[in-house]
C-alpha positions as CSV (number, residue, x, y, z in Angstrom):
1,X,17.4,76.9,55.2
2,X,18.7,74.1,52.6
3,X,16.1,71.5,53.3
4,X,12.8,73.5,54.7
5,X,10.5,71.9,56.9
6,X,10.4,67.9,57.0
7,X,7.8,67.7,59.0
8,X,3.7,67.9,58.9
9,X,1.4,70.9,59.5
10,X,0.5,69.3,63.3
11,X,3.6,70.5,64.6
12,X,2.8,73.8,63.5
13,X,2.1,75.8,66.6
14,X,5.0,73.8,68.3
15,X,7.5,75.3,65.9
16,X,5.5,78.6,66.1
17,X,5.9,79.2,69.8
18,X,9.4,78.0,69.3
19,X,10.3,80.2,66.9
20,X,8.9,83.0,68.6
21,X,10.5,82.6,71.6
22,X,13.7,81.8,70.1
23,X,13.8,85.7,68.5
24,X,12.5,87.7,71.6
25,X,15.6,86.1,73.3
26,X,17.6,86.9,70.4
27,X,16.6,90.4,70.1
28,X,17.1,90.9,73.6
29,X,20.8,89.9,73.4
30,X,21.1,91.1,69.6
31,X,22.1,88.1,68.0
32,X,21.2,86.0,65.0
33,X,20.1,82.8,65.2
34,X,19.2,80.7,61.7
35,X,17.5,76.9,61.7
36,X,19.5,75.2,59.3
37,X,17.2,71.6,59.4
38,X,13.8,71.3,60.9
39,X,12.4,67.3,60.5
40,X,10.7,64.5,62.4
41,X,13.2,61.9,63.2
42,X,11.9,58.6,64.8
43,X,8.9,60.6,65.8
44,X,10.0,63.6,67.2
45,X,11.0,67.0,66.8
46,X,14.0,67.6,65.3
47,X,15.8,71.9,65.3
48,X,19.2,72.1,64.1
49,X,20.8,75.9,64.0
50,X,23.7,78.1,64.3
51,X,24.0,81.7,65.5
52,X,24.9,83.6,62.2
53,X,28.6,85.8,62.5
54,X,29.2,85.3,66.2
55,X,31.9,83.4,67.8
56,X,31.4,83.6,71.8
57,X,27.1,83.2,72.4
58,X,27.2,83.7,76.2
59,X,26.6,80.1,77.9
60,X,23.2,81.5,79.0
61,X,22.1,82.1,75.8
62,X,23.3,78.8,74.4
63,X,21.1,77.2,77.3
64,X,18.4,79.0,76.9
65,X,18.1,78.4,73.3
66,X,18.6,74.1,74.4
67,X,16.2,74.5,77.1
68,X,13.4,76.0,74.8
69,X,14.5,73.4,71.3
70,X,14.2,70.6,74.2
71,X,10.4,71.7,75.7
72,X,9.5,72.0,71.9
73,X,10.8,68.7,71.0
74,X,9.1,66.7,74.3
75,X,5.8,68.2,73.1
76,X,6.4,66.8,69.9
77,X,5.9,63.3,70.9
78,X,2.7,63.8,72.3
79,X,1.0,66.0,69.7
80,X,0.3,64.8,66.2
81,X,2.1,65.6,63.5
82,X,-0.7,65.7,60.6
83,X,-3.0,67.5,62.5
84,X,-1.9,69.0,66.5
85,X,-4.2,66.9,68.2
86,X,-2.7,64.7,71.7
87,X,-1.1,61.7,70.2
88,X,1.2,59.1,70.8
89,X,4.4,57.2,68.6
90,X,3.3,55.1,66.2
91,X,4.8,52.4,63.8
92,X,4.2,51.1,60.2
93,X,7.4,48.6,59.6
94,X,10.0,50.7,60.5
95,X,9.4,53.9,60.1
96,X,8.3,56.2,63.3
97,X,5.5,59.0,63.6
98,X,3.5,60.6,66.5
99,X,0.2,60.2,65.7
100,X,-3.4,60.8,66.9
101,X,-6.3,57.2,67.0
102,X,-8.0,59.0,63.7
103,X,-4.7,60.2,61.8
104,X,-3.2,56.6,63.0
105,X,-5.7,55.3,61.4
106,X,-5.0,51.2,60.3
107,X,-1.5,51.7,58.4
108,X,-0.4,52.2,62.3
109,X,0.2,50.9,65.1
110,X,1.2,51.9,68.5
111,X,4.9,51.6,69.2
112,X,4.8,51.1,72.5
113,X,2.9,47.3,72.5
114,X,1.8,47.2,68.7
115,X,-1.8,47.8,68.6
């Protein structure tokens, strides 16, 4: 993966379970599957990929694989991304995080009505 993961250690067990389920479903159809960008971006989740040396992914797999980046990145705007915990988007000028009250700390402030 050229750029790693841009994104804290909260997110952790998001991208475990992810990642997990992303392989059984690969190994049960026998393809490869490599993340080429994982980041935050405005606050979420963010799982770019490509299946490795195959043209033709079934359009079940291709949904599948959609369907399980998409539940990953939902959760990812209500869990914190220092430390896991339920949190919501925050703001410091204009740059976007999901945060928890104690990880928020003063630097932040809730998006959604600037507190």
């Amino acid at each position: 993966m050229a750029f790693g993961f841009e994104c804290g250690d909260g997110w952790y067990d998001l991208l475990n379970d992810l990642c997990a389920n992303i392989q059984k479903l690969m190994d049960d159809y026998g393809f490869e599957i490599v993340a080429d960008q994982v980041k935050e971006k405005f606050g979420e989740l963010r799982f770019y990929y490509h299946f490795e040396g195959y043209h033709g992914v079934p359009e079940e797999v291709l949904k599948t694989v959609e369907k399980l980046i998409d539940r990953a990145e939902h959760l990812s705007n209500s869990t914190c991304e220092k430390c896991g915990y339920e949190a919501e988007l925050s703001i410091r000028g204009m740059y976007y995080q999901t945060l928890c009250a104690t990880c928020r700390g003063t630097e932040f402030k809730l998006a959604n009505n600037n507190q």
